[in-house]
Backbone as CSV, one residue per row, in Angstrom:
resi,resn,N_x,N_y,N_z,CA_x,CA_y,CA_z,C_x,C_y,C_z
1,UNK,10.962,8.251,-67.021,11.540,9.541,-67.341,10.544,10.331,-68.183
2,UNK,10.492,11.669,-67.942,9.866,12.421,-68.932,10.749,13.838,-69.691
3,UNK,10.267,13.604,-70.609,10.777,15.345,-71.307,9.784,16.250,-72.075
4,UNK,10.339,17.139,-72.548,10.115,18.110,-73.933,10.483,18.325,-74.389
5,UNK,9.808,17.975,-75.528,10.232,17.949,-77.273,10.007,19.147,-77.658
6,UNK,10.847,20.145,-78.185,10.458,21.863,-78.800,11.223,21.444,-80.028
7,UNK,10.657,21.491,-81.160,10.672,21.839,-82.529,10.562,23.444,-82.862
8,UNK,11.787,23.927,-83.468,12.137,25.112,-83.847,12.345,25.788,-85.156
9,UNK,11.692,26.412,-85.886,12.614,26.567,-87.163,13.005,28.124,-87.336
10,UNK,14.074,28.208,-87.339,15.482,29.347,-86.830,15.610,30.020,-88.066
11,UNK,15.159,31.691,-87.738,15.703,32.265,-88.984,17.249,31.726,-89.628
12,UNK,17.231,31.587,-90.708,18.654,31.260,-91.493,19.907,32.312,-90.718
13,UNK,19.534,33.288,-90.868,20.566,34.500,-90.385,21.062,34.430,-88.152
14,UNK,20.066,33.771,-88.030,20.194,34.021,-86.843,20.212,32.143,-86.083
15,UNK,20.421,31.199,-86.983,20.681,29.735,-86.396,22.151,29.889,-85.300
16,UNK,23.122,30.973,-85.971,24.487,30.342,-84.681,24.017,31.440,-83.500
17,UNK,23.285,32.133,-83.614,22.836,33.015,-82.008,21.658,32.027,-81.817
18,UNK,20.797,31.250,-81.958,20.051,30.624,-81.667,21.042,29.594,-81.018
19,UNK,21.691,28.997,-81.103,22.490,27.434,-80.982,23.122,28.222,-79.699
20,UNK,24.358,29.072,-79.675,24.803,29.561,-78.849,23.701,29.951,-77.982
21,UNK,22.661,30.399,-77.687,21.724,30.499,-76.790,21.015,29.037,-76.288
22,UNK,21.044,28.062,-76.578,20.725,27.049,-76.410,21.715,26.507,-75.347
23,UNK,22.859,26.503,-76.026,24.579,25.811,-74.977,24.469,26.736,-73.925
24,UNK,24.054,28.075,-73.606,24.014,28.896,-72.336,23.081,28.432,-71.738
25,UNK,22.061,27.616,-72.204,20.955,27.603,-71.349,20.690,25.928,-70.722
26,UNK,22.176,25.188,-71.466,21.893,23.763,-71.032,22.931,23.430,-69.522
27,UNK,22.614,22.871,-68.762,23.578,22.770,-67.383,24.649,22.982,-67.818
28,UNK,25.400,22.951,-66.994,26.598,22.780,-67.331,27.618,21.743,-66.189
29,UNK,27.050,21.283,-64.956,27.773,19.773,-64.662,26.887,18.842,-65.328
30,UNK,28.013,18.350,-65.807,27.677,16.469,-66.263,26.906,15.549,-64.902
31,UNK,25.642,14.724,-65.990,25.223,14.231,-65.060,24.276,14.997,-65.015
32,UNK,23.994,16.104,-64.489,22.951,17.197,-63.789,21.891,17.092,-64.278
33,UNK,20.459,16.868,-64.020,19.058,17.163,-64.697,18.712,18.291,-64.705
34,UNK,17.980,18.559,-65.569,17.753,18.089,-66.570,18.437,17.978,-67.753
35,UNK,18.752,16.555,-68.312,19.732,16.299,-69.562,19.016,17.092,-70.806
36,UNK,19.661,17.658,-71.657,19.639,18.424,-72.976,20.269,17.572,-73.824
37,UNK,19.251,17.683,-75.143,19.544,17.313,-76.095,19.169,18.021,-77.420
38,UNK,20.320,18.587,-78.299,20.005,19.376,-79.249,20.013,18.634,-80.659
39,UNK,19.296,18.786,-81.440,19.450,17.969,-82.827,18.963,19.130,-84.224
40,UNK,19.762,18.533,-85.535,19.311,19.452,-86.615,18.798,18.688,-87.476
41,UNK,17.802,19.230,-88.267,17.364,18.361,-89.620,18.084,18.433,-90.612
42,UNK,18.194,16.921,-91.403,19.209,17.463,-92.216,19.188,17.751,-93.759
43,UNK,17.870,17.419,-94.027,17.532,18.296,-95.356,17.295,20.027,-94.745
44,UNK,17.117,20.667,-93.527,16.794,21.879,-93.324,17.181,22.216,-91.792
45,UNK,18.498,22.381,-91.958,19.754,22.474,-91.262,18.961,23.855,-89.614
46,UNK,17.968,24.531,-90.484,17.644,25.710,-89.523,16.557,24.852,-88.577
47,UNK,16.189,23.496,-89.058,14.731,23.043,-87.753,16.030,22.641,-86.857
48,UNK,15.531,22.999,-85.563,16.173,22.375,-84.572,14.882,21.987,-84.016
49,UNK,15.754,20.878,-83.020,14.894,20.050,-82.125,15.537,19.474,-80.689
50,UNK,15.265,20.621,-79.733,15.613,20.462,-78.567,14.376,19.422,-77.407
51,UNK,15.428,18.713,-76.681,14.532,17.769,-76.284,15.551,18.111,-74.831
52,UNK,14.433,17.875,-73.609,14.880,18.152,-72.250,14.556,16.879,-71.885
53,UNK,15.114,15.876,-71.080,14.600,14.808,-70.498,15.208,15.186,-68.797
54,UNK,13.437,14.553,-68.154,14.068,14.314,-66.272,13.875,13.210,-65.896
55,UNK,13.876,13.207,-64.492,13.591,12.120,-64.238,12.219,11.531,-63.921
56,UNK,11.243,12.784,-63.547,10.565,12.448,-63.260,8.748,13.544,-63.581
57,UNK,7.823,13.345,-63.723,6.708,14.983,-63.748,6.985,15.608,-62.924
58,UNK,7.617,16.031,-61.891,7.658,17.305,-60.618,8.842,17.888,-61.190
59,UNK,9.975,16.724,-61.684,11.348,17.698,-62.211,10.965,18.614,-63.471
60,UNK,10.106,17.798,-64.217,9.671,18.269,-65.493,8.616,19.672,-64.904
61,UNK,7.758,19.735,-64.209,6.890,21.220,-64.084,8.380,21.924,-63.549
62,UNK,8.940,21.479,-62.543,10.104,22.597,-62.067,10.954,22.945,-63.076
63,UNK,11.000,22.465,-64.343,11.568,23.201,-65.748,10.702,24.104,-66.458
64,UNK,9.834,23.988,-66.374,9.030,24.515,-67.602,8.425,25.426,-66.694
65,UNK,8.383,26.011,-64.894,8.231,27.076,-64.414,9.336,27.969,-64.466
66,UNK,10.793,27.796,-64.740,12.262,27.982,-64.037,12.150,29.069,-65.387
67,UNK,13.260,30.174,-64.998,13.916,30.464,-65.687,14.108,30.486,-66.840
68,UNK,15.582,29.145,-66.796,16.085,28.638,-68.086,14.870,28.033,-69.707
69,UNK,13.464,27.985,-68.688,12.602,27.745,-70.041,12.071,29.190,-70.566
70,UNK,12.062,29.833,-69.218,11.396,31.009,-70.154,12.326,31.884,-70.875
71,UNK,13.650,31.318,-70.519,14.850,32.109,-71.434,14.849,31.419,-73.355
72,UNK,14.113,30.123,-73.125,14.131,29.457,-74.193,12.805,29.749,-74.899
73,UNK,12.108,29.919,-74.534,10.898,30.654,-74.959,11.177,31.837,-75.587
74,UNK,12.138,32.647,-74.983,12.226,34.162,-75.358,13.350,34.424,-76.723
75,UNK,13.728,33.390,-76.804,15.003,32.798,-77.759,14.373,32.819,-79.162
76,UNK,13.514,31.597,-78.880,12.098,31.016,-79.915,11.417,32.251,-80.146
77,UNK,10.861,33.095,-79.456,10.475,34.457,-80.185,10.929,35.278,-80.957
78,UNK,12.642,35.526,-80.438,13.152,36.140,-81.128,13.889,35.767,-82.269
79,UNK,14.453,34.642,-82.187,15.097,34.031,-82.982,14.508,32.969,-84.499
80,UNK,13.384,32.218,-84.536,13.049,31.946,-84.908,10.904,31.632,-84.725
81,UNK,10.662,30.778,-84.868,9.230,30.137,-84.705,9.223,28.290,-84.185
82,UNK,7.898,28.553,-83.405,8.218,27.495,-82.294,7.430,26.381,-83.681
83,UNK,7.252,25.108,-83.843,6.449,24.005,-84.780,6.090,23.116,-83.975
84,UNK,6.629,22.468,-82.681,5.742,21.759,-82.217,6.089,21.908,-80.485
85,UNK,5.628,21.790,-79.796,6.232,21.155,-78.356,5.324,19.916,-78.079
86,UNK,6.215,18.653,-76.945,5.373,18.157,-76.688,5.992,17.532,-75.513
87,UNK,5.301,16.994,-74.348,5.593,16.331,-73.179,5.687,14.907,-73.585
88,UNK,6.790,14.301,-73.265,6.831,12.672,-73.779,7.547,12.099,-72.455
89,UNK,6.921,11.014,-72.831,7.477,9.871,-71.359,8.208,8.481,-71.968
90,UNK,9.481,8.586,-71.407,10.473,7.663,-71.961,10.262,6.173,-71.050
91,UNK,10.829,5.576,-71.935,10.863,3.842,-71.226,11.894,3.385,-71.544
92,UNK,12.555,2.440,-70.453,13.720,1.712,-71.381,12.864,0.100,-71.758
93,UNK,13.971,0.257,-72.952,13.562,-0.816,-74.561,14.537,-2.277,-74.087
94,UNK,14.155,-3.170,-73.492,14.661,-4.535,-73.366,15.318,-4.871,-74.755
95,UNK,16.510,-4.711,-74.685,17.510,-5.387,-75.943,18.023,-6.345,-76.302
96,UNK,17.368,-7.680,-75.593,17.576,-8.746,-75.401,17.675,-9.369,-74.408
């Protein structure tokens, strides 16, 4: 599996139009790829850290050409400042 990691830090005034722009921009059937995942820091409630996972690099370029990223891009401009992005490749962890 692969994703992207976008690290955000959200004007104070504008974190619940940031968040609400985030939930518009994540699927909306269950199941559906690419899975979204939103997270907050919690000494500094305004970093968010949205993470997209697919299944695979072709699903992953067909996100990050689409739309819905450049709507998230345009979010991050307006809304706050981008701190990191990064392409990561997941594995599953043998738990015994």
């Amino acid at each position: 599996m692969f994703g992207l990691k976008v690290v955000i830090h959200v004007q104070a005034d504008k974190r619940q139009e940031f968040i609400q722009a985030l939930r518009t921009l994540a699927p909306q059937e269950e199941g559906r790829m690419p899975h979204t995942l939103m997270l907050q820091g919690i000494d500094d409630t305004n970093l968010i850290c949205h993470i997209v996972q697919c299944h695979d690099a072709q699903e992953l370029d067909a996100y990050v050409q689409s739309q819905q990223f450049r709507a998230l891009r345009g979010a991050i401009a307006v809304l706050g400042c981008q701190h990191d992005l990064q392409v990561i490749e997941f594995r599953s962890i043998a738990l015994g």
